[in-house]
Backbone atoms as SQL, in Angstrom:
CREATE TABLE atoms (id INTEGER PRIMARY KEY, chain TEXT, resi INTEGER, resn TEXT, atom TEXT, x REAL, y REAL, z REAL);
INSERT INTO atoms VALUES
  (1, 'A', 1, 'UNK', 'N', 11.129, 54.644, -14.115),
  (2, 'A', 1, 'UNK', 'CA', 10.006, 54.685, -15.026),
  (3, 'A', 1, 'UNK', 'C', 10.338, 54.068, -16.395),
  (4, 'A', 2, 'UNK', 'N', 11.643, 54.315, -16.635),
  (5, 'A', 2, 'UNK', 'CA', 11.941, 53.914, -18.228),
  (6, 'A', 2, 'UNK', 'C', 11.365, 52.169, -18.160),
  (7, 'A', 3, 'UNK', 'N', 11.621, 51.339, -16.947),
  (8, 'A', 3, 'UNK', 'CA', 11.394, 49.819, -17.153),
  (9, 'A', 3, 'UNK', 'C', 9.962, 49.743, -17.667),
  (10, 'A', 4, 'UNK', 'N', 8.863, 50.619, -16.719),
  (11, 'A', 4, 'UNK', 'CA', 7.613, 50.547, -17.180),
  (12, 'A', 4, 'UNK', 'C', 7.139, 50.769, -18.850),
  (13, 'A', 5, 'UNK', 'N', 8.369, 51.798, -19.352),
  (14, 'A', 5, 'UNK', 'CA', 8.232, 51.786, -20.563),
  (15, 'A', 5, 'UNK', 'C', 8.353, 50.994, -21.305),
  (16, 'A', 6, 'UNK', 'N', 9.214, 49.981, -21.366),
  (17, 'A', 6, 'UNK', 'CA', 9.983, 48.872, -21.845),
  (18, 'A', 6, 'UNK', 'C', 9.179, 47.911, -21.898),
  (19, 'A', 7, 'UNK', 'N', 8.559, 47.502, -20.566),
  (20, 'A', 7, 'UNK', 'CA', 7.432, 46.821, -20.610),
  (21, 'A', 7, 'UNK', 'C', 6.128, 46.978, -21.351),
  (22, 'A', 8, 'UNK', 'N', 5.809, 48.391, -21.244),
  (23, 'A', 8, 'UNK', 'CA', 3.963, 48.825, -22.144),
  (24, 'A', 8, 'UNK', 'C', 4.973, 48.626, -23.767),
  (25, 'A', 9, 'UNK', 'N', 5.810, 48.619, -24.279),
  (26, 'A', 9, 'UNK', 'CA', 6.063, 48.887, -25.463),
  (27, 'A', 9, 'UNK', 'C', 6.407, 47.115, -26.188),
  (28, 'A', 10, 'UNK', 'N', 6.649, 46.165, -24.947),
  (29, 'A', 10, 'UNK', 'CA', 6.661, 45.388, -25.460),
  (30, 'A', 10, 'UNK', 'C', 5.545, 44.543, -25.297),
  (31, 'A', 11, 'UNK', 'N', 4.456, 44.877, -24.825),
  (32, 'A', 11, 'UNK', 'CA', 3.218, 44.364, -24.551),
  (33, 'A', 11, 'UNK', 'C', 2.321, 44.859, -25.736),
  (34, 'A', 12, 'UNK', 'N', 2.874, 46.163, -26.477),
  (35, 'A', 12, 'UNK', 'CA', 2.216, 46.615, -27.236),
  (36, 'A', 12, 'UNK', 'C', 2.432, 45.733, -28.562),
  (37, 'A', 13, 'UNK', 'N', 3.945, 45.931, -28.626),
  (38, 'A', 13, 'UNK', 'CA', 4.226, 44.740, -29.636),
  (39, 'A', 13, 'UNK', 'C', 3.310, 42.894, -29.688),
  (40, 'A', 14, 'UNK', 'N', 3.356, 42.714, -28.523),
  (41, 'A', 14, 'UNK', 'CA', 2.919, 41.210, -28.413),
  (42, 'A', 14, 'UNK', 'C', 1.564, 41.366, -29.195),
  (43, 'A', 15, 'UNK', 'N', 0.771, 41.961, -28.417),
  (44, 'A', 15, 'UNK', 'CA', -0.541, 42.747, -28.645),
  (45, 'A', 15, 'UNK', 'C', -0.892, 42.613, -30.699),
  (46, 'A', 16, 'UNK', 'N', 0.061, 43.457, -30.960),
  (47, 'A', 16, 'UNK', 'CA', -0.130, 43.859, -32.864),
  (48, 'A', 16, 'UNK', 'C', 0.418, 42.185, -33.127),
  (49, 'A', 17, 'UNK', 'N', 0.850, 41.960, -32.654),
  (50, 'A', 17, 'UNK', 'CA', 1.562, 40.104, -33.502),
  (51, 'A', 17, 'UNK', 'C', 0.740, 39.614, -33.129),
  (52, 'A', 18, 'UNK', 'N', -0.505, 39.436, -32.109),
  (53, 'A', 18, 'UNK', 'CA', -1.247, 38.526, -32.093),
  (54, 'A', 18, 'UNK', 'C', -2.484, 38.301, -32.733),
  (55, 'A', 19, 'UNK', 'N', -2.384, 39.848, -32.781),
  (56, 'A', 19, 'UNK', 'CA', -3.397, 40.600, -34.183),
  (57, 'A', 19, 'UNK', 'C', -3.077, 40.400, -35.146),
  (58, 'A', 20, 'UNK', 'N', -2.100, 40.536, -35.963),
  (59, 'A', 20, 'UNK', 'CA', -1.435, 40.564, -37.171),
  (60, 'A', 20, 'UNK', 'C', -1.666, 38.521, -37.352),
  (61, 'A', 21, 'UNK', 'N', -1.299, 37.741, -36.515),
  (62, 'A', 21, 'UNK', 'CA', -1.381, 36.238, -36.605),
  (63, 'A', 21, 'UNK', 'C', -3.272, 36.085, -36.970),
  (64, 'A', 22, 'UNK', 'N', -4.344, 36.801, -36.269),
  (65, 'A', 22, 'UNK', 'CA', -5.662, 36.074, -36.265),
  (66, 'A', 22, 'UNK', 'C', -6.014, 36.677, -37.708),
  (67, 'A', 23, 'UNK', 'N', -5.698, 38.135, -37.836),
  (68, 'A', 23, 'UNK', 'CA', -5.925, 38.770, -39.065),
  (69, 'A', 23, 'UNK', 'C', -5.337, 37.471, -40.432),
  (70, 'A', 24, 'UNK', 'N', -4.053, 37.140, -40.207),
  (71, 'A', 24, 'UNK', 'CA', -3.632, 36.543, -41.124),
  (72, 'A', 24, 'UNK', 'C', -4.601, 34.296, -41.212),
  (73, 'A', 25, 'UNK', 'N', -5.349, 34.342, -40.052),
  (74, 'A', 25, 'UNK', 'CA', -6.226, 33.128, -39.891),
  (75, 'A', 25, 'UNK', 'C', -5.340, 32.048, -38.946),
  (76, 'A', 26, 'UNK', 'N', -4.044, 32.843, -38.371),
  (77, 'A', 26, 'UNK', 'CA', -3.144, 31.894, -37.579),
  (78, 'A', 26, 'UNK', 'C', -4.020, 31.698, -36.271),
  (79, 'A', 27, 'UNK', 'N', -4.870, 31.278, -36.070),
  (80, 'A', 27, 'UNK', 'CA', -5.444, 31.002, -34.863),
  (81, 'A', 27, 'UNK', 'C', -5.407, 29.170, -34.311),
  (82, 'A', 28, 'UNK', 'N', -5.855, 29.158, -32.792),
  (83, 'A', 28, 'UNK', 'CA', -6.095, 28.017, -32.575),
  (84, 'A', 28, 'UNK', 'C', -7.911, 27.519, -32.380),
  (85, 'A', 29, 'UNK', 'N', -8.428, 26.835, -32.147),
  (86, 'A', 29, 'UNK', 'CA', -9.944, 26.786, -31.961),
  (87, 'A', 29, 'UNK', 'C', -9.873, 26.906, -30.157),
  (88, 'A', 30, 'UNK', 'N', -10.914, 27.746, -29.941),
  (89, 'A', 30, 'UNK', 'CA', -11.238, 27.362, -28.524),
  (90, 'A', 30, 'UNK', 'C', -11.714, 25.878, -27.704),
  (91, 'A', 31, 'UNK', 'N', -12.417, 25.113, -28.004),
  (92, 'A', 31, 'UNK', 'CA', -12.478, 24.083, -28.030),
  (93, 'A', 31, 'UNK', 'C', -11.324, 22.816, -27.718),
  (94, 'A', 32, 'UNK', 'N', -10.037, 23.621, -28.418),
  (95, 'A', 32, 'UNK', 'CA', -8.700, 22.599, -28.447),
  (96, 'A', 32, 'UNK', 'C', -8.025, 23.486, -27.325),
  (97, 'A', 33, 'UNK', 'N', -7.777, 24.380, -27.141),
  (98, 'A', 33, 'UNK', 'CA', -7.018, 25.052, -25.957),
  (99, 'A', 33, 'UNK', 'C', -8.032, 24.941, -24.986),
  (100, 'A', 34, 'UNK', 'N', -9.042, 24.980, -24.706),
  (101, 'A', 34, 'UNK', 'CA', -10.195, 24.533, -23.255),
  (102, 'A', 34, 'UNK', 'C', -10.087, 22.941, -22.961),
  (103, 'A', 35, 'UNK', 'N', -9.857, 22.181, -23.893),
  (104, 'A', 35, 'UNK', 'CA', -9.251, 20.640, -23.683),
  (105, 'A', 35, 'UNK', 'C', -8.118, 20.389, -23.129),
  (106, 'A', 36, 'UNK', 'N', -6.955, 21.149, -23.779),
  (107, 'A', 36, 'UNK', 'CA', -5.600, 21.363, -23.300),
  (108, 'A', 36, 'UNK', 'C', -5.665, 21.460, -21.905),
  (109, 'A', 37, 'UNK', 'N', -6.229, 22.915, -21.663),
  (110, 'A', 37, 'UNK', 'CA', -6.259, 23.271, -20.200),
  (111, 'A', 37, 'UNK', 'C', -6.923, 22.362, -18.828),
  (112, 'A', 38, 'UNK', 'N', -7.720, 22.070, -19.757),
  (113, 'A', 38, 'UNK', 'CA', -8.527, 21.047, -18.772),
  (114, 'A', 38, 'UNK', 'C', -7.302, 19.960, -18.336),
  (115, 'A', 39, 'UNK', 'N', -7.189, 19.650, -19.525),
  (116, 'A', 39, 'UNK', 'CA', -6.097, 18.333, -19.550),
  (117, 'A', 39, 'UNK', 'C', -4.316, 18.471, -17.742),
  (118, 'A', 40, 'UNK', 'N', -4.421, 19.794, -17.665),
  (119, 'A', 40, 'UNK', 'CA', -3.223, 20.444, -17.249),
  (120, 'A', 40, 'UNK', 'C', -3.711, 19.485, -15.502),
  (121, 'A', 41, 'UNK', 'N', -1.833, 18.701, -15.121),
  (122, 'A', 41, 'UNK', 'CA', -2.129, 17.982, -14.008),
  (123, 'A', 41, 'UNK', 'C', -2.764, 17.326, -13.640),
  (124, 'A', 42, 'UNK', 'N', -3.035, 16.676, -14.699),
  (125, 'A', 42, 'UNK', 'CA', -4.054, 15.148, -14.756),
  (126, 'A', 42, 'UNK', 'C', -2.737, 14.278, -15.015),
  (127, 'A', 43, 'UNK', 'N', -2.833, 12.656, -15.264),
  (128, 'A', 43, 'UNK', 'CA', -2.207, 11.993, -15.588),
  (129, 'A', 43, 'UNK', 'C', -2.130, 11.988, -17.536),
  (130, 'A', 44, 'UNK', 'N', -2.565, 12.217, -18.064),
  (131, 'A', 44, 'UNK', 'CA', -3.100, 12.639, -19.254),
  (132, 'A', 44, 'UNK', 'C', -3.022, 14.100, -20.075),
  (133, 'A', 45, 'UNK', 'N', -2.279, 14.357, -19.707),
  (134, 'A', 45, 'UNK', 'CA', -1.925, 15.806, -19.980),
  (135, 'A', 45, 'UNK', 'C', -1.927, 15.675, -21.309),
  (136, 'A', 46, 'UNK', 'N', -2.552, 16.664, -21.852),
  (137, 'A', 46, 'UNK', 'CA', -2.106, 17.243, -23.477),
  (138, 'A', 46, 'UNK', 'C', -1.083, 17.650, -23.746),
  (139, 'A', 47, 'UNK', 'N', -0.520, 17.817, -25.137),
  (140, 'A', 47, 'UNK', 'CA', 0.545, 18.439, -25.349),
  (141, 'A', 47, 'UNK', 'C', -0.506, 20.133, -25.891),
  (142, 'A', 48, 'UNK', 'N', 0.518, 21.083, -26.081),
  (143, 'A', 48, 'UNK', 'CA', -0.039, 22.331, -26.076),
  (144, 'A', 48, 'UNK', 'C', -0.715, 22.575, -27.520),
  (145, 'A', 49, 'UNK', 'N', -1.646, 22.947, -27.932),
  (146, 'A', 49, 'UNK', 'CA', -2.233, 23.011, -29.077),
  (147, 'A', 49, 'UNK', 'C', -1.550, 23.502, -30.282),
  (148, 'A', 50, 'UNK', 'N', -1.834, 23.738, -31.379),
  (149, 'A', 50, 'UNK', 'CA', -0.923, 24.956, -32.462),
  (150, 'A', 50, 'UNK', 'C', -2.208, 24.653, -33.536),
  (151, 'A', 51, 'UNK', 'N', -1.791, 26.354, -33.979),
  (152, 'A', 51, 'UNK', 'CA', -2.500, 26.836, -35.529),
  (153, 'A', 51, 'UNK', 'C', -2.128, 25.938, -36.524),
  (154, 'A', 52, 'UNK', 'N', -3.342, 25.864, -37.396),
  (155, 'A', 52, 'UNK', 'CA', -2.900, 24.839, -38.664),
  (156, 'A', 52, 'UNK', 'C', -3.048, 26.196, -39.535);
């Protein structure tokens, strides 16, 4: 059981940092990551998006 713990506690963490990043305006646009993805295994692939 302890692994399961290990796991919810670091999911919890990911969770508050990803919060703590949109709170702070670190986001990406949807628009640019739905392009990205699209882009995935085409000849044309995107590179992966990032926050300005």
């Amino acid at each position: 059981m302890q692994h399961d713990d290990e796991e919810t506690a670091a999911f919890l963490a990911a969770v508050q940092e990803g919060i703590a990043d949109a709170d702070a305006g670190r986001t990406v646009p949807y628009s640019a990551v739905r392009e990205w993805l699209l882009s995935w295994g085409t000849e044309h692939e995107k590179p992966a998006p990032h926050c300005k």
